[in-house]
C-alpha positions in Angstrom: -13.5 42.0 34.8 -14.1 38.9 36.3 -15.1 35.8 33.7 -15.6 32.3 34.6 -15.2 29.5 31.7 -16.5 25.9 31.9 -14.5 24.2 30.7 -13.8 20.5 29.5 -9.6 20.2 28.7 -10.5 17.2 26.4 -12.7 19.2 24.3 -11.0 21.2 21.3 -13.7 23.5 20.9 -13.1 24.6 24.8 -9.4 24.8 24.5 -9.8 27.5 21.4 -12.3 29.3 23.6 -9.9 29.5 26.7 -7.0 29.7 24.6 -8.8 33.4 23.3 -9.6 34.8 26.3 -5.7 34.2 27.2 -4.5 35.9 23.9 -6.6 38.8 24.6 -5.0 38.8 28.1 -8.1 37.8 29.9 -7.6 36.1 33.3 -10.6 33.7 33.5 -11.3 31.5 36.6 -11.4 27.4 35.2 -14.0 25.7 36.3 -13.6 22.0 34.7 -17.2 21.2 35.5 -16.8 17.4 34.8 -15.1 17.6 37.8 -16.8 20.2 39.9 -20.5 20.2 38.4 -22.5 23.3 38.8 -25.7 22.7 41.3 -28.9 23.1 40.3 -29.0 27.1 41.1 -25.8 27.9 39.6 -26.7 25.8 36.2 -30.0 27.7 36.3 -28.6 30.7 37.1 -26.4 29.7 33.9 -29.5 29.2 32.0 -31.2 32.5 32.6 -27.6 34.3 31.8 -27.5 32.6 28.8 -31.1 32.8 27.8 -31.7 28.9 27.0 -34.0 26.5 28.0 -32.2 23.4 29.8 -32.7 21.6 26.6 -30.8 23.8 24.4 -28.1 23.3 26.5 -27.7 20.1 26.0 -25.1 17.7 24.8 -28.1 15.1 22.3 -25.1 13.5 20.7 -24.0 12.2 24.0 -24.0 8.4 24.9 -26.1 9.1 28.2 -28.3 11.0 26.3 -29.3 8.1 24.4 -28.9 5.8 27.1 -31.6 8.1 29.8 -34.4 8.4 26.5 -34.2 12.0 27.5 -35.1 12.8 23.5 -38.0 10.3 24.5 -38.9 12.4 27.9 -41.1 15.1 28.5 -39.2 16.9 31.2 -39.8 20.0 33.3 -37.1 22.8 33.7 -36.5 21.2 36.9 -36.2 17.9 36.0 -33.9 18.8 33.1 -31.8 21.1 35.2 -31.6 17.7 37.5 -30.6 15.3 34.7 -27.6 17.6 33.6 -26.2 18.3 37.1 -26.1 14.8 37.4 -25.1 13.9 33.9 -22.8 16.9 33.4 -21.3 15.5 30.1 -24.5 16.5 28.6 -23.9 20.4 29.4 -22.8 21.9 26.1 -19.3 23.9 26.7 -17.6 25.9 26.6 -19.8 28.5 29.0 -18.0 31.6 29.3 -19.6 33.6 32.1 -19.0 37.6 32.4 -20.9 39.6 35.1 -24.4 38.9 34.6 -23.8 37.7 30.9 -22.9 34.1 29.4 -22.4 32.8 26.0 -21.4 29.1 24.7 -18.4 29.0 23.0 -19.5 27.5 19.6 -18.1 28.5 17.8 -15.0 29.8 20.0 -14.3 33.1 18.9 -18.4 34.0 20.8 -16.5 34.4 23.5 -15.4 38.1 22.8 -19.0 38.8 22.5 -19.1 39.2 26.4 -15.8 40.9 26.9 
């Protein structure tokens, strides 16, 4: 089974999630999207997976979420899908991805839902 977790090693909530799919022996592939952000089709491709709308995805408590007025902004999927590739601290994590299934990892333990 192949699963793909993005993942943020600063955030506590990610380490629990990837720190379960290594007790239940699960190999996942690390992405540490801060790093290496998704583009726009993957992230949408995320989207549909998960079954959210790009706002429901989103990181609101973030600094550059205040700072962009996006809670002020009317924006299209598009646009939205835009705003978090290139903001990609406002993507909520963890993202665990298995086959054509995804789930965010709050709380952790969501992640055996797809496995």
């Amino acid at each position: 089974m192949a699963v793909r977790i993005y993942h943020n090693p600063r955030c506590r909530k990610s380490r629990e999630a990837l720190a379960i799919l290594e007790e239940d022996g699960v190999e996942a592939e690390v992405v540490r999207y801060l790093e290496t952000p998704p583009t726009a089709d993957e992230l949408s491709d995320l989207l549909d997976k998960l079954g959210l709308e790009p706002r429901e995805l989103m990181r609101t408590g973030e600094k550059v979420y205040k700072e962009l007025g996006l809670g002020d902004r009317d924006l299209d999927r598009d646009e939205a899908v835009a705003v978090m590739v290139e903001q990609p601290k406002l993507i909520e994590r963890p993202i665990v991805v298995s086959g054509d299934r995804a789930v965010v990892g709050r709380p952790p333990e969501r992640v055996r839902e797809i496995l």
